[in-house]
C-alpha positions as CSV (number, residue, x, y, z in Angstrom):
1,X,22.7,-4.1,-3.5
2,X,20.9,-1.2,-4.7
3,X,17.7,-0.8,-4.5
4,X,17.1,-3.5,-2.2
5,X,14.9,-2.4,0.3
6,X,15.7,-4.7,3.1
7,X,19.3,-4.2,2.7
8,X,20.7,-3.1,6.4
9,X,22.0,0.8,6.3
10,X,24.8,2.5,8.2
11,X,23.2,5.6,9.4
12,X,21.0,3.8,11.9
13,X,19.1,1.5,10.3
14,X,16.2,1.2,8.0
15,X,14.3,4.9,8.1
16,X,10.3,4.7,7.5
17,X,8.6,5.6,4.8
18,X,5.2,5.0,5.7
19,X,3.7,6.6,9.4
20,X,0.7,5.2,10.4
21,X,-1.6,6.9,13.2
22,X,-4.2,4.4,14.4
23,X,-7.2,6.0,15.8
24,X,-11.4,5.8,15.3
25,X,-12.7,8.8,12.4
26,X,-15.6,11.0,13.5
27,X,-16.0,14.0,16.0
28,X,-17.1,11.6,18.9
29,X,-14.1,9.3,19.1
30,X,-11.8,13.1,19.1
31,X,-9.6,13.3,21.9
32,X,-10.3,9.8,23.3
33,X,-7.4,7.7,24.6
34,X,-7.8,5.3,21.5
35,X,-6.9,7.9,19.0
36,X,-3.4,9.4,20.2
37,X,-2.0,7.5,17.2
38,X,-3.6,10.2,15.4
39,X,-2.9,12.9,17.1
40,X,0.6,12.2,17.0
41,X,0.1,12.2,13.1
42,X,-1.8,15.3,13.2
43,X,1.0,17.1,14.8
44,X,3.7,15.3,12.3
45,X,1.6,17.1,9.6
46,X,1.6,20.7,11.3
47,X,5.4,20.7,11.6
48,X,6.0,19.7,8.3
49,X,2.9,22.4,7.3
50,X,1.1,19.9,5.7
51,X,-2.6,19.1,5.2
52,X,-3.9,15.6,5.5
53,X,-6.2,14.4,2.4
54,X,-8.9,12.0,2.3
55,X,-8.4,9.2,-0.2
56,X,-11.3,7.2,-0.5
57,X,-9.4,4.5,-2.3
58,X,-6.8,4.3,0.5
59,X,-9.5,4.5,3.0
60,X,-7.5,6.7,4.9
61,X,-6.5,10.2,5.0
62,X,-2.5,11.1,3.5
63,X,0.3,13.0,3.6
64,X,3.3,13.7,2.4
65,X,6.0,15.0,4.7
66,X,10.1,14.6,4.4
67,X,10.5,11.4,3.4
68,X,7.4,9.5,4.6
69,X,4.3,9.5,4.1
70,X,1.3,9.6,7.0
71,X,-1.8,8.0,7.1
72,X,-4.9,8.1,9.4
73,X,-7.3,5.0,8.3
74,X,-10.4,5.7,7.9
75,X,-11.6,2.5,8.2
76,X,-12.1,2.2,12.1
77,X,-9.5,0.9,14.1
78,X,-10.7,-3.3,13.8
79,X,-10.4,-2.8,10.0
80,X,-7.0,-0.2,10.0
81,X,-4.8,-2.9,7.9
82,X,-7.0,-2.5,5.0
83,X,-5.7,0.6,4.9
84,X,-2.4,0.2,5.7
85,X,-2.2,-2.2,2.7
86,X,-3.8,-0.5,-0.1
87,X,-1.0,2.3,1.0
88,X,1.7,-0.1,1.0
89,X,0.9,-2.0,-2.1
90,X,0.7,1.3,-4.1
91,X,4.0,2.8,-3.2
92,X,5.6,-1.0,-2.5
93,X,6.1,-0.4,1.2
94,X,7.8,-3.4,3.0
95,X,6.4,-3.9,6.6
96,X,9.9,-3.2,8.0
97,X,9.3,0.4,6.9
98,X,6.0,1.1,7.8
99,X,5.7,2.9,11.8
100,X,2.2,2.3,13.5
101,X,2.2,5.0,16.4
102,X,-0.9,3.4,18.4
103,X,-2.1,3.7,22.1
104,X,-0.9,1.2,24.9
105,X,-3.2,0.2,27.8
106,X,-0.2,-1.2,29.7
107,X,1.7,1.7,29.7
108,X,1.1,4.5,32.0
109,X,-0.2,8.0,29.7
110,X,3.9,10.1,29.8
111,X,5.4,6.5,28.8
112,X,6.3,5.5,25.0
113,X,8.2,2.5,23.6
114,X,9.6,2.0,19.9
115,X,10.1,-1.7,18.8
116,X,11.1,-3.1,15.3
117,X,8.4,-6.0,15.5
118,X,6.0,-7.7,17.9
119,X,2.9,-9.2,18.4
120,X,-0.3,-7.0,18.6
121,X,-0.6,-7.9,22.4
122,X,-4.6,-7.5,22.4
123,X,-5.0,-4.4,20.1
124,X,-6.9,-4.6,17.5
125,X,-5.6,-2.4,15.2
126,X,-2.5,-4.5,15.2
127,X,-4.2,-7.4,14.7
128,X,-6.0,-6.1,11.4
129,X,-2.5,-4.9,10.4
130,X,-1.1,-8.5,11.3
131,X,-3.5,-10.3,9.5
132,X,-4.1,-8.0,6.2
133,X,0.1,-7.8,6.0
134,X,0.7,-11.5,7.1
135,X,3.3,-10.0,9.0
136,X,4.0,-8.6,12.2
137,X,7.5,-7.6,11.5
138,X,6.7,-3.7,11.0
139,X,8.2,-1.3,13.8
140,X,5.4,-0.2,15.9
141,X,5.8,3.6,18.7
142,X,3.9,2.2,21.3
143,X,2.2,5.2,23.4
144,X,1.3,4.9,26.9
145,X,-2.9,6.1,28.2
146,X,-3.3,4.2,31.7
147,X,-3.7,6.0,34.3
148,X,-1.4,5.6,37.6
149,X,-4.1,2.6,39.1
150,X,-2.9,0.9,35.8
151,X,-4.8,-1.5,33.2
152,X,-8.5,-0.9,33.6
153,X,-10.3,-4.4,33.7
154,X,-12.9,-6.5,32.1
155,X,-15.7,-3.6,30.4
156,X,-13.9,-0.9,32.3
157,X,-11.7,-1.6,29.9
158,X,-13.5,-0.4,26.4
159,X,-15.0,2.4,28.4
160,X,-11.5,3.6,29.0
161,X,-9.9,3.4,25.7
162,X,-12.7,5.1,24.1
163,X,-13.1,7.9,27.1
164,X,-11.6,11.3,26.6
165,X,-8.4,12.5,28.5
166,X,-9.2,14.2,31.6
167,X,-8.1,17.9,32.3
168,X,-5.8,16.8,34.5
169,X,-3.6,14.8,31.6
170,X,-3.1,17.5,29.4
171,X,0.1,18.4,30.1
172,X,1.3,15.3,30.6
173,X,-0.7,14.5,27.0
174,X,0.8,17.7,25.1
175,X,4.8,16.2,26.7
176,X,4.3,13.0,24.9
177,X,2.8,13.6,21.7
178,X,6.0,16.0,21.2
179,X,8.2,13.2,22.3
180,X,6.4,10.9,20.3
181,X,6.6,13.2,17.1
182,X,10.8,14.0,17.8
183,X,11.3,10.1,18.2
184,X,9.9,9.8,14.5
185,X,11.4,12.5,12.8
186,X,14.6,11.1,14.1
187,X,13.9,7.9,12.7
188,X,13.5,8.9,9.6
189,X,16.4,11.3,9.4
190,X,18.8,9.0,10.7
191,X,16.7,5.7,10.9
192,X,14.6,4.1,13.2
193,X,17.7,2.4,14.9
194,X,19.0,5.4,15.8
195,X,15.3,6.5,16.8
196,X,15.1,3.4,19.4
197,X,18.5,3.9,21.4
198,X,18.0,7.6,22.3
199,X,14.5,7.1,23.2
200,X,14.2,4.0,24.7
201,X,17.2,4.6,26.8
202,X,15.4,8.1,27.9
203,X,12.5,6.0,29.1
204,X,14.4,3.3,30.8
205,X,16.2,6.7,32.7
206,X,14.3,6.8,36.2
């Protein structure tokens, strides 16, 4: 019925209206593996020639592209669904149309995977979105920052998240933040549906 935001479409699916880019604020967590969820916003925001404002009662910084709306929080990444929820509730969000982009230890940095829902498989950021939602049924991009050993262990771990990429991953950096920003403009232009079986099936391509 109209109006009814959980109502299925035709074109795709459901199309987001709220991007979220988790990541740490401040100049020393810049560039560090944790905080590709916001450069992925960052670059969303440059190709729509947009500007990203700090709303203190948001905690987070917004804007407005086609369609959507992006937020950084600014809340640290443990504390992101405060955030995420004061944005919601204001524009009346529902989870299933709120994207997290966020950074995946279990995927190798050149790898991305979108999902419609999930659990937050050790991240915190999820978790503080799970538990200030009471929902984990939001569609998450899922962005890959291990290196070809795989999963760091035990305190290498923290070290790792929160170390900068090396020289070395640039390119490979640069290739998947554009691949991460086409898979969300396509879901919302033609839904996130749509979104998941052209990239998914790209990734699943050897």
């Amino acid at each position: 019925m109209p109006g009814d935001e959980t109502t299925p479409r035709t074109d795709g699916g459901l199309k987001p209206r709220l991007i979220i880019g988790l990541g740490n604020p401040g100049i020393e967590y810049r560039d560090t593996r944790h905080n590709i969820g916001f450069m992925v916003a960052d670059e969303l925001a440059r190709l729509s020639g947009v500007s990203f404002t700090e709303e203190k009662r948001w905690h987070g910084w917004v804007a407005k592209i086609p369609g959507a709306i992006l937020l950084k929080p600014t809340t640290f990444m443990n504390d992101s669904g405060r955030s995420v929820l004061a944005v919601s509730q204001f524009y009346k969000i529902p989870v299933q149309e709120s994207l997290v982009v966020y950074d995946d230890v279990d995927l190798p940095l050149g790898r991305m995977r979108m999902r419609l829902s999930g659990s937050a498989g050790g991240h915190n950021g999820l978790k503080s979105m799970i538990r200030s939602l009471g929902s984990d049924a939001f569609p998450r991009l899922k962005l890959g920052i291990s290196t070809p050993s795989g999963r760091p262990a035990g305190e290498r771990l923290v070290g790792h998240v929160l170390g900068k990429f090396r020289e070395d991953e640039r390119t490979e950096l640069a290739i998947i933040i554009q691949r991460a920003t086409d898979a969300v403009r396509l879901a919302c232009q033609s839904g996130l549906e749509t979104a998941m079986n052209l990239f998914n099936r790209k990734e699943e391509q050897p």
